[in-house]
N, C-alpha and C positions, 0 to 999 in steps of 0.2 A: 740432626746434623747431616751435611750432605757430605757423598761421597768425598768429595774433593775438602771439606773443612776437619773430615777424621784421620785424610792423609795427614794434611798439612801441621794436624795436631800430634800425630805418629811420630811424621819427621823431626818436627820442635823436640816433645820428649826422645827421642834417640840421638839427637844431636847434643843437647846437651848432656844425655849420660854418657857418651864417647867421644866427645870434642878432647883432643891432642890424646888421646889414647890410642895404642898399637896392640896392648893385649885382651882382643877382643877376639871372638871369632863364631862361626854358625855354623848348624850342622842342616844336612839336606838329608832326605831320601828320595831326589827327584821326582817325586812323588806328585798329588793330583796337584797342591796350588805352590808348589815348590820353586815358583818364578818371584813370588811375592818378597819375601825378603833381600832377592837379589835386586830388584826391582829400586826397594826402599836404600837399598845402599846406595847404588850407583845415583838415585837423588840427591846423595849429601855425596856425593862424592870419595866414597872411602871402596878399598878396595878391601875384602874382605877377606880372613884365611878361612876356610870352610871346611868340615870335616867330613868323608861319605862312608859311609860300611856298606861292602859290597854284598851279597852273599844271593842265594839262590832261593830264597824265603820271599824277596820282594822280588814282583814283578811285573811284567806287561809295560813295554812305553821309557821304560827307564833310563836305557843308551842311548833313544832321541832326543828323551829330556836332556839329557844330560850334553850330549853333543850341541842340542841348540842354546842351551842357555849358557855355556862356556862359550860358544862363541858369539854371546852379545853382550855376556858382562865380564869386568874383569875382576877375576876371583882366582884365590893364593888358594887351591884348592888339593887337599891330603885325600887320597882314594887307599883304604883299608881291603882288602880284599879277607873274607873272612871264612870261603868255600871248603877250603881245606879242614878248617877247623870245625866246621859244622858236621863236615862229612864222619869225622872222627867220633863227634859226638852221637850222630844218629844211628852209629852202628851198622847200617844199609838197611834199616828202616824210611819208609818216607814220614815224610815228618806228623801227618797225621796218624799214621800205626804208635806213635810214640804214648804213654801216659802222659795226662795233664801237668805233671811235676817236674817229668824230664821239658814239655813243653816250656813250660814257663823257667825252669833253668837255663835252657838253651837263648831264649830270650832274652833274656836278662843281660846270662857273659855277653851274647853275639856283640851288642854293642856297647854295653859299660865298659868293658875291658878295653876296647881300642880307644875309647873316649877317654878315661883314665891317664893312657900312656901317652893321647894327645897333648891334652891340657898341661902333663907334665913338659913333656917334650917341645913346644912352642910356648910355655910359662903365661899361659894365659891366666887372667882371671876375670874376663866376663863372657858367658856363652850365651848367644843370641836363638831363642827357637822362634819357632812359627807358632806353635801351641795357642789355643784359645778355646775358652769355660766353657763356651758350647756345644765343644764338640765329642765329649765323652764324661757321662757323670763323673767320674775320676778326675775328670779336669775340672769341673763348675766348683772348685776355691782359687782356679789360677790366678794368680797377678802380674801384674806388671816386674816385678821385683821380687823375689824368691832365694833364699839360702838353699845352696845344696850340699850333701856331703862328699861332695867333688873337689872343695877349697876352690871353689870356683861362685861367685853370682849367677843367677839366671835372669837372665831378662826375657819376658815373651811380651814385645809388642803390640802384636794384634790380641793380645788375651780378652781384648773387649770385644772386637767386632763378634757381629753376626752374621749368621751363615750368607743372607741374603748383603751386608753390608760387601761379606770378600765376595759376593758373584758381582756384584755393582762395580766395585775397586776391579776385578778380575775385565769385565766388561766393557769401561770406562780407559783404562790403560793399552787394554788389548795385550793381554795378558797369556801363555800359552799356557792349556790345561793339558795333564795328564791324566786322562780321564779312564783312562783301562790300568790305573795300575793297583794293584792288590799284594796285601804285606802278610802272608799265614801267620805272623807275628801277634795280628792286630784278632786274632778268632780266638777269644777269651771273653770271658766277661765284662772286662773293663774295657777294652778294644784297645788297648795298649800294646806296641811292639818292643815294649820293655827299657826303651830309653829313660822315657820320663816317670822315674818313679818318684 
């Protein structure tokens, strides 16, 4: 399938699972291919509410990302700022002096919690990720479609492609990559930053 017929099949399926729907919404970390979903909306035309959790765990590249691609799509976008509260938890340790337990707690709340009082708060009930099966054993059962215990649906799009299919899509669009940015969230096992459990 070429690049341009996996779009075109993307967009079909996303259009018809949110056609006259408002309670949808995505989340970013501005992160390396963090253009792609904005990208896919503003194809079908929908403006999208988007959720960000700020915090000092991810880095490198983030405020440009974030600066250029708010100013090319338009997006109903919530910035969670979460510094404070990490700062609380880590005690003035840096976060790798931490044990692996407090690690992966602090992961976890950093962003379920704000996600939580999203979803409540703007009454959504479909959240859009970028997530796909090849990108961390932990993900290779993703689908398209997914129950969570958020009382929310998950939808992940691209759960099919492959890594070379999103450098093609990335290449072919002309696409901005965030290529220096790095999530401490993600140096665990699973390579998970604790959203997607």
């Amino acid at each position: 399938m070429s690049s341009r017929q996996l779009m075109d099949k993307t967009l079909e399926v996303l259009d018809f699972s949110l056609k006259g729907r408002d309670d949808f919404f995505l989340t970013t970390s501005f992160g390396y291919q963090s253009e792609m979903l904005f990208f896919l909306m503003a194809e079908l035309g929908l403006k999208p509410k988007c959720l960000y959790v700020r915090s000092h765990l991810a880095l490198e590249g983030v405020n440009d990302q974030m600066e250029y691609l708010l100013s090319k799509y338009d997006v109903d976008l919530t910035t969670v700022d979460r510094n404070e509260w990490l700062e609380t938890e880590m005690e003035g340790l840096s976060f790798m002096e931490l044990p692996d337990l407090k690690r992966r707690y602090i992961c976890k709340q950093l962003k379920r919690a704000p996600l939580l009082e999203y979803i409540k708060n703007k009454s959504c009930k479909i959240w859009l990720s970028g997530i796909r099966r090849d990108q961390t054993s932990s993900r290779s059962e993703t689908k398209f479609m997914s129950v969570t215990d958020l009382s929310v649906i998950k939808l992940s799009p691209l759960f099919s492609w492959s890594k070379s299919e999103v450098k093609s899509f990335i290449s072919n669009n002309q696409l901005r990559v965030n290529s220096r940015y790095f999530d401490f969230c993600k140096v665990n096992e699973n390579k998970e930053c604790g959203l997607h459990v």
